[in-house]
VEXVEX-907454 format. One record per residue: z, y, x of N, C-alpha, C, CB in turn. Coordinates in steps of 0.05 Angstrom, whole numbers, plus 32768, in hexadecimal, padded with zeros to 4 digits. Glycine has a CB too. Layout:
% VEXVEX-907454
{{Z,Y,X},{Z,Y,X},{Z,Y,X},{Z,Y,X}};
...
END
This chain:
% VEXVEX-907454
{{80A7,7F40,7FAA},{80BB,7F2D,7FB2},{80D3,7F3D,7FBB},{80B0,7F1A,7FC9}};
{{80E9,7F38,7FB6},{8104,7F41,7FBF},{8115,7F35,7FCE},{8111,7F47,7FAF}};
{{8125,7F31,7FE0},{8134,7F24,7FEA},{8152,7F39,7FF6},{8121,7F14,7FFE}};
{{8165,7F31,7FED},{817B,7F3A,7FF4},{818F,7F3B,800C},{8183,7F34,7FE5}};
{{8194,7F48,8019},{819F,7F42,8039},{81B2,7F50,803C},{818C,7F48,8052}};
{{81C6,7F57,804B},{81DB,7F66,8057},{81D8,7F7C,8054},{81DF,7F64,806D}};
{{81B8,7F7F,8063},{81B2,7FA0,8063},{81AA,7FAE,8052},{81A3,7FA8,8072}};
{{81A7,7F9A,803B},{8199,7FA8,8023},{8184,7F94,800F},{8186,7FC0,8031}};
{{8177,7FA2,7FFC},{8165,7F92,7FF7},{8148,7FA0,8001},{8168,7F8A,7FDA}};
{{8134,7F83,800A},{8110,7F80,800C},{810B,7F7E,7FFC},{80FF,7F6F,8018}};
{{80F3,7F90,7FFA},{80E1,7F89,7FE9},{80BF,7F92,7FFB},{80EA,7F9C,7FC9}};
{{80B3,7F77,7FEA},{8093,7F74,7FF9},{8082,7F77,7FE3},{808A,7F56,8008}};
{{806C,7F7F,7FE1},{8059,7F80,7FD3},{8043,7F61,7FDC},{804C,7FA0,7FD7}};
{{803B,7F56,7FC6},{8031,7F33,7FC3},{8019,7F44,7FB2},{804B,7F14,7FAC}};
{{7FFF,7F41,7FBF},{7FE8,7F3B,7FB8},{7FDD,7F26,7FA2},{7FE0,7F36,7FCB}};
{{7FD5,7F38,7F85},{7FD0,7F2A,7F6F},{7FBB,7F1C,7F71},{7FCF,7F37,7F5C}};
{{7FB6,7EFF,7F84},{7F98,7EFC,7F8D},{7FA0,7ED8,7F8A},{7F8C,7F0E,7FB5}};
{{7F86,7EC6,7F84},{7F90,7EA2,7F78},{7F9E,7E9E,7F91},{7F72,7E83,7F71}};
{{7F90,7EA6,7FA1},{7F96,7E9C,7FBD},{7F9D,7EAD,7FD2},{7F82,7E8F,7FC7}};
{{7FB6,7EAB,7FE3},{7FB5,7EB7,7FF3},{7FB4,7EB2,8019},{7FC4,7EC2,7FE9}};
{{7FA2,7EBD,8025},{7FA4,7EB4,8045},{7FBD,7EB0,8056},{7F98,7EC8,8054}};
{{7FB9,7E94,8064},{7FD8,7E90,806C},{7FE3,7EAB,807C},{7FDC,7E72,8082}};
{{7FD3,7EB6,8081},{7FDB,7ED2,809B},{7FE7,7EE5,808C},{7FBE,7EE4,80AC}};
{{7FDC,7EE7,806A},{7FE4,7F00,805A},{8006,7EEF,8056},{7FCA,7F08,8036}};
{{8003,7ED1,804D},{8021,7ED5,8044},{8032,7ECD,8057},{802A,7EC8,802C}};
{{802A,7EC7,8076},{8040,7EC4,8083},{8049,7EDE,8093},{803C,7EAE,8094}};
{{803D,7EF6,8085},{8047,7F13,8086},{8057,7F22,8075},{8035,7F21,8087}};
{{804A,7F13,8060},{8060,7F1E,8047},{807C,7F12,804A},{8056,7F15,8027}};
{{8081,7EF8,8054},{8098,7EE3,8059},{80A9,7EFA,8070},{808A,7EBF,806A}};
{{8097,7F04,8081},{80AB,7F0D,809D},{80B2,7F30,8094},{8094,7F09,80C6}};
{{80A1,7F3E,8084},{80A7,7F52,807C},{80C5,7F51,8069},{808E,7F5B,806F}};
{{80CE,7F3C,8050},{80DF,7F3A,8053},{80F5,7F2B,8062},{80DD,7F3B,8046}};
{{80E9,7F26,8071},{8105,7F1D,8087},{810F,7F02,8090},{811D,7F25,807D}};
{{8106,7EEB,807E},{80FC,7ED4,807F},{80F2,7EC6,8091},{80F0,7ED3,8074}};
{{80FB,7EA6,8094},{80F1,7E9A,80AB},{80DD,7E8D,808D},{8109,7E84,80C4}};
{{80C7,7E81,8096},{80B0,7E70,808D},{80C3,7E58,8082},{8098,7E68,80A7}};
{{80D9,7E4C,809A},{80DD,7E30,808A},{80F2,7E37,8072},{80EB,7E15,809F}};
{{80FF,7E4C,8073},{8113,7E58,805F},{80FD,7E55,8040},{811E,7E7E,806A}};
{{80E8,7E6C,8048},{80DA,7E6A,803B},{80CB,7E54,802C},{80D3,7E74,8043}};
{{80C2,7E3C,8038},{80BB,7E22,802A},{80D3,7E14,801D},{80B0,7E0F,803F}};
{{80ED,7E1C,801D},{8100,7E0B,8018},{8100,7E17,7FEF},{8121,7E13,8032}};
{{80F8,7E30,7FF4},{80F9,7E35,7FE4},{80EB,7E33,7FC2},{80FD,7E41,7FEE}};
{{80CF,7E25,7FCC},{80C1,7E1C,7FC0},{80C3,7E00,7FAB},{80B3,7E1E,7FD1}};
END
């Protein structure tokens, strides 16, 4: 996942797995930099 910011660009590594634990991706969300509801908007 990439996301682009001021300071640069994130990048996260996303687990090739059907499913993933809400704990795994509401870490991957804050690693790049992201609020959660940003994140649902985007869906």
């Amino acid at each position: 996942m990439l996301k682009e910011t001021q300071e640069g660009k994130k990048f996260t590594v996303v687990p090739l797995h059907d499913e993933l634990d809400k704990g795994t991706l509401l870490e991957i969300i804050r690693q790049i930099g992201m609020e959660k509801e940003e994140f649902i908007k985007m869906l």
